[in-house]
N, C-alpha and C positions, 0 to 999 in steps of 0.2 A: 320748614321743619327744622326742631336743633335734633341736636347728633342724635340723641337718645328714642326720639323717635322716628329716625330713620331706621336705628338699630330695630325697632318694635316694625316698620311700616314689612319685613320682608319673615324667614326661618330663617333666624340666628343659628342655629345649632348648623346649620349648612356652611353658614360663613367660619363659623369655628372649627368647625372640620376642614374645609379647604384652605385655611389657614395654618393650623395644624400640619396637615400634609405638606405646608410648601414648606414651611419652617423645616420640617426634619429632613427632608429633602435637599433645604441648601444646606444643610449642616454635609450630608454625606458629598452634594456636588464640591463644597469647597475643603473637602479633607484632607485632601493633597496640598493645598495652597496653606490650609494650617500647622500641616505639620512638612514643612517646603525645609526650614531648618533642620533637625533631626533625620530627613530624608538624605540630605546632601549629605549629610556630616557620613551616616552610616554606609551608603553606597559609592559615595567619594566623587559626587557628580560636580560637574561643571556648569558655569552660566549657564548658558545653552541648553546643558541637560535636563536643569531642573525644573527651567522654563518649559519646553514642552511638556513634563510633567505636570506643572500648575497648568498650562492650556489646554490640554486634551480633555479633560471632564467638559471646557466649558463649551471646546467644538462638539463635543459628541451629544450635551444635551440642547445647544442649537440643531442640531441634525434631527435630533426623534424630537423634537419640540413640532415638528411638522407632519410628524405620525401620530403624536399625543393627538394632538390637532383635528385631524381625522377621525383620531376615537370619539373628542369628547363632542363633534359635530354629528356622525352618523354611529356608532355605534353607542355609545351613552358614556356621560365625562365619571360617573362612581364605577361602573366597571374598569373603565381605562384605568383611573386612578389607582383602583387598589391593582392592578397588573403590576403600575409601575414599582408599587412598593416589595409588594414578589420581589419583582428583578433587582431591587435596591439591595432586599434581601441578601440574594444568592451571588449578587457581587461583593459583597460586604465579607459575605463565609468563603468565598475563596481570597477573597485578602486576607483573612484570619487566617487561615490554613495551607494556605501556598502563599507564593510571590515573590524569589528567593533573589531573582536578578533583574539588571534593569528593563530588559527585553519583556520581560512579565509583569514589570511595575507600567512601562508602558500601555500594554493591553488592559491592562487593572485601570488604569485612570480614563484611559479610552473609555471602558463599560460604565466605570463610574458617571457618566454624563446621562444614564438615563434616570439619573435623578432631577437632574436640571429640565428636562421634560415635563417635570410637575406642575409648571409652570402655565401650561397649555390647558391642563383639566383641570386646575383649582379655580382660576379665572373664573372660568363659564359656571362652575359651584354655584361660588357667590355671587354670580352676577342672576343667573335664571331665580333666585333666590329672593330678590327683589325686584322691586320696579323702578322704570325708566328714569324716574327724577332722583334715584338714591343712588346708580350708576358710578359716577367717578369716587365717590366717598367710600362703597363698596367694595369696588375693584381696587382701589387704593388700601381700604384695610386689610384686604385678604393678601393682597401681593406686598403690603407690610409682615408678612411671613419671611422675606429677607432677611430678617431679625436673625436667620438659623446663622447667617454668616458671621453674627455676632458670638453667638453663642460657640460654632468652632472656633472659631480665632481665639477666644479666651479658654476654653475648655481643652480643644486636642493638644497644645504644649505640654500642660500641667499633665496631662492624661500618660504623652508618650514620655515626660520625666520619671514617672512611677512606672510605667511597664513598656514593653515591647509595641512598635508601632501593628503590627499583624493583631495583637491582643485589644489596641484600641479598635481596630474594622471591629475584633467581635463584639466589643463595647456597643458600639454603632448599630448590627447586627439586631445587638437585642432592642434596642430604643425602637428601633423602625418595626419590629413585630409589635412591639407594646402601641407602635402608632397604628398597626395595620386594624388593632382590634379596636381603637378608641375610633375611626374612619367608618369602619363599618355602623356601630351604634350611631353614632351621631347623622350621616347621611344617611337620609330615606333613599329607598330603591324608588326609582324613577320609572314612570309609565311606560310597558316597552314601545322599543321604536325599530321602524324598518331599518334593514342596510343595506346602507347604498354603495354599489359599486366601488373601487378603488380608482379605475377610470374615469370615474363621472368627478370625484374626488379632486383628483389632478387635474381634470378638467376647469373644476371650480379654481385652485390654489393658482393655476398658470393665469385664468379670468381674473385674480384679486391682485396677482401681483401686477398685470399689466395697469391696474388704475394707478396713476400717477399720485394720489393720494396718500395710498398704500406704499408703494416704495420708495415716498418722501417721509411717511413716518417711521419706515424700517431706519431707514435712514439714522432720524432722530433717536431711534428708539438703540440702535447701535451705539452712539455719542452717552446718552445719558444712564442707560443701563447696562450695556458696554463697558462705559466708563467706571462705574459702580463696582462690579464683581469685578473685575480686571485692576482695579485699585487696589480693592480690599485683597486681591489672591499676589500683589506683590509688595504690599506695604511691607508685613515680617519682612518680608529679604533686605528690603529698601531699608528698614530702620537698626536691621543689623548690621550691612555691608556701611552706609553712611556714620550712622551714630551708634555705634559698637553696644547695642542693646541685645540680653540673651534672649531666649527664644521664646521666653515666658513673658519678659517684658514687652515685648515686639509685638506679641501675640495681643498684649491687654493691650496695648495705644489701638493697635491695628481694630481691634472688638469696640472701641469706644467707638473710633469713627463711625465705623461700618452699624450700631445701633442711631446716631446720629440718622443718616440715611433709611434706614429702615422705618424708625418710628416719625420719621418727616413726611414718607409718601402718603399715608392717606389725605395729610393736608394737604399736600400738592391736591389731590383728586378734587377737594372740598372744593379748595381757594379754585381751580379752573370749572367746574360744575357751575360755580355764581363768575366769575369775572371774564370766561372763555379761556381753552386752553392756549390757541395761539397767543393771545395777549400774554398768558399770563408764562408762557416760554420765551416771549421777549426778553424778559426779566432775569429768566434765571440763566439762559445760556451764555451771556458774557460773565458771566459770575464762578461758574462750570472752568469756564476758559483761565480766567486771570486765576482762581484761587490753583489751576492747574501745574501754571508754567512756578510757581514760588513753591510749592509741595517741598525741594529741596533747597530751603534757605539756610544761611549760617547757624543758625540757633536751632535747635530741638524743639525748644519751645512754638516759635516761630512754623515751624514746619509741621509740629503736630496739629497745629490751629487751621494751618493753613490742608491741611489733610480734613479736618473735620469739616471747614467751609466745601471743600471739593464734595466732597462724599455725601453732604448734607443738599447742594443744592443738587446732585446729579439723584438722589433719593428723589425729591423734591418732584425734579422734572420729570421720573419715573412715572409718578402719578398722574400727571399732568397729561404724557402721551397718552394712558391706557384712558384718559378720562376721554380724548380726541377716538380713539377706536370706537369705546362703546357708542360715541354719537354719531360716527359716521357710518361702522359696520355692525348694526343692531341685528340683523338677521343672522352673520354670520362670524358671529363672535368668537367663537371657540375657533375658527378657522383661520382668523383675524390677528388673535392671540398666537397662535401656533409660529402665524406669520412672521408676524412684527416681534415677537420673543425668539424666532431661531434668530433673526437680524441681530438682535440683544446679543445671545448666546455668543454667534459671532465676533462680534465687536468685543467680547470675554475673553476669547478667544485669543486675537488678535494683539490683543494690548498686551499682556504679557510676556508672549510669544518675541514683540518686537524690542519691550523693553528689555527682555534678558540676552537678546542677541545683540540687542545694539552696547548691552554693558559689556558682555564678555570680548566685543571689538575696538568699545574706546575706555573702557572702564569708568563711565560715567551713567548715570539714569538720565541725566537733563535732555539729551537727545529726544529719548524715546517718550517721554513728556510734552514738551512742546510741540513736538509732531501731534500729540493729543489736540492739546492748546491749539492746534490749527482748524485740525476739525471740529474744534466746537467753537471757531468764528466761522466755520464756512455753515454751519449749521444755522447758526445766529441769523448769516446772510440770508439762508431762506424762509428761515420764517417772517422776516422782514417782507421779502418779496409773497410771500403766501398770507401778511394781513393786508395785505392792497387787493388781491381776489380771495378773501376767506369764504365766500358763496360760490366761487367758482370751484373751490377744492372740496364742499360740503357736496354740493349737486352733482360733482363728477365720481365721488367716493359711494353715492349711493344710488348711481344707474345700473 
């Protein structure tokens, strides 16, 4: 099938919804990270500070990434979904209306992470929405909703240049109502379904993570989408602290890349749907690595290119992993996605958390880079070892 009638083989309007949803949703999970500049300047934070700032949205929606998980498996992914935007809501209007010190900005970004949760319920949208042979191309356009992190990166500077950062939440605020009403039209209400237990639940997630299949792609799925939002939530700082760029221009390099990546992954999904995903993560994860450790070369130029390589092929491989889920955990996808996206989340998490503490100790990013660069050849190393038994990882991921 070409594209157009894979688009026709499933309910488009489903995929456009859950794409929708995730887009506005990274726009709020990475709001901190867009506006990381103007945040430090006005509260007078430190490396350190404003790094947990950028990382706590991305731990907090690894964490409910595993409770979305749960909704959109046994209680149904349109009800989960529109919960979450609720909650997006009403964190959004106490950013508008409080948040005065960093004690509170902390808790603020903390809550912000249950927008990164969207992640868990748009998946299973578009995927129940088609069938099995449209899978990676699917999941890859809908989780092509990462685009939202383009869009804040270039939107929240310009925004908090004209007004008050509290005034941008209610900016925010209102987009996400205007998305909670376009979500509703466009997703049909789904057949009801029983629920099941939260015990049975856990039962099932501790069973998924023990397959070694499973926590060989969280793994990956750490490195590549890890790598991705945790790039994009410290480029601004990166490109201001190195290459004396304001916070608008910082903001626009930072948005180019990170579109880059976004509109890459469905390909990833496509190209591993026809060539295999393992094969086709051979490829990209030295590429991940090397274009990693150069991100800060002497030139601007140089370095922006080499950002966009990074961020393009970790896009890339984005698609590539969720293309390996849908074919290994078909039944329990949404549970699957929960999984292997709090790993992602994680790995968000992580990476900036380390980069801003390892700068405010040596005053350099290179450190906390190349530490990257390490685990995406140790990552490299396994998929090597996992195409020499690619049937062994397929038959053990679905006993």
């Amino acid at each position: 099938m070409n594209l157009i009638e894979v688009l026709r083989s499933g309910h488009w309007p489903s995929l456009a919804g859950a794409w929708l949803h995730l887009t506005v949703s990274f726009m709020v999970w990475l709001l901190i990270g867009a506006m990381s500049i103007p945040l430090a300047g006005e509260l007078g934070l430190s490396e350190t500070e404003i790094a947990w700032l950028v990382g706590l949205p991305l731990f907090g929606g690894a964490v409910l990434r595993m409770i979305a998980g749960w909704g959109a498996d046994w209680i149904g992914a349109r009800p989960t979904a529109l919960g979450l935007l609720l909650m997006e809501f009403a964190v959004l209007a106490w950013g508008w209306f409080g948040v005065t010190s960093y004690g509170e900005a902390l808790a603020f970004a903390g809550c912000l992470g249950v927008a990164g949760a969207s992640f868990a319920v748009s998946l299973p949208i578009a995927g129940r929405a088609y069938p099995p042979a449209a899978q990676g191309f699917v999941l890859g356009l809908a989780a092509s909703g990462n685009v939202g992190t383009v869009l804040i990166l270039f939107l929240a500077p310009r925004w908090a240049a004209r007004m008050d950062w509290h005034q941008v939440c209610g900016l925010m605020a209102g987009i996400v109502a205007v998305t909670f009403v376009l979500f509703v039209l466009l997703v049909p209400r789904p057949e009801p379904r029983l629920v099941h237990h939260s015990v049975e639940w856990w039962h099932n997630v501790a069973g998924l993570i023990r397959r070694r299949a499973a926590y060989w792609l969280c793994f990956l799925y750490a490195v590549t989408f890890g790598g991705f939002v945790g790039l994009c939530s410290v480029l601004p700082l990166l490109l201001h602290d190195v290459y004396r760029l304001d916070a608008i221009q910082a903001g626009g390099l930072a948005a180019l890349c990170g579109l880059l990546g976004s509109l890459i992954r469905p390909l990833g999904g496509y190209v591993a749907d026809r060539q295999g995903g393992l094969r086709t993560l051979h490829y990209v994860l030295p590429v991940i690595a090397g274009a990693v450790v150069a991100v800060t070369s002497p030139s601007l130029q140089m370095a922006v290119a080499m950002m966009a390589i990074a961020t393009g092929a970790m896009g890339f491989g984005n698609g590539v992993v969720f293309q390996l889920v849908a074919e290994w955990f078909p039944k329990d996808i949404g549970l699957a996605s929960g999984v292997v996206g709090a790993a992602g989340g994680l790995g968000g998490f992580a990476w900036p958390l380390v980069i801003g503490t390892v700068k405010g100790l040596t005053g350099s990013y290179e450190p906390g880079l190349w530490l990257f660069a390490g685990f995406g050849v140790c990552a490299w190393g396994t998929v090597i070892v996992a195409l020499r038994g690619a049937h062994a990882w397929k038959d053990e991921s679905s006993s």
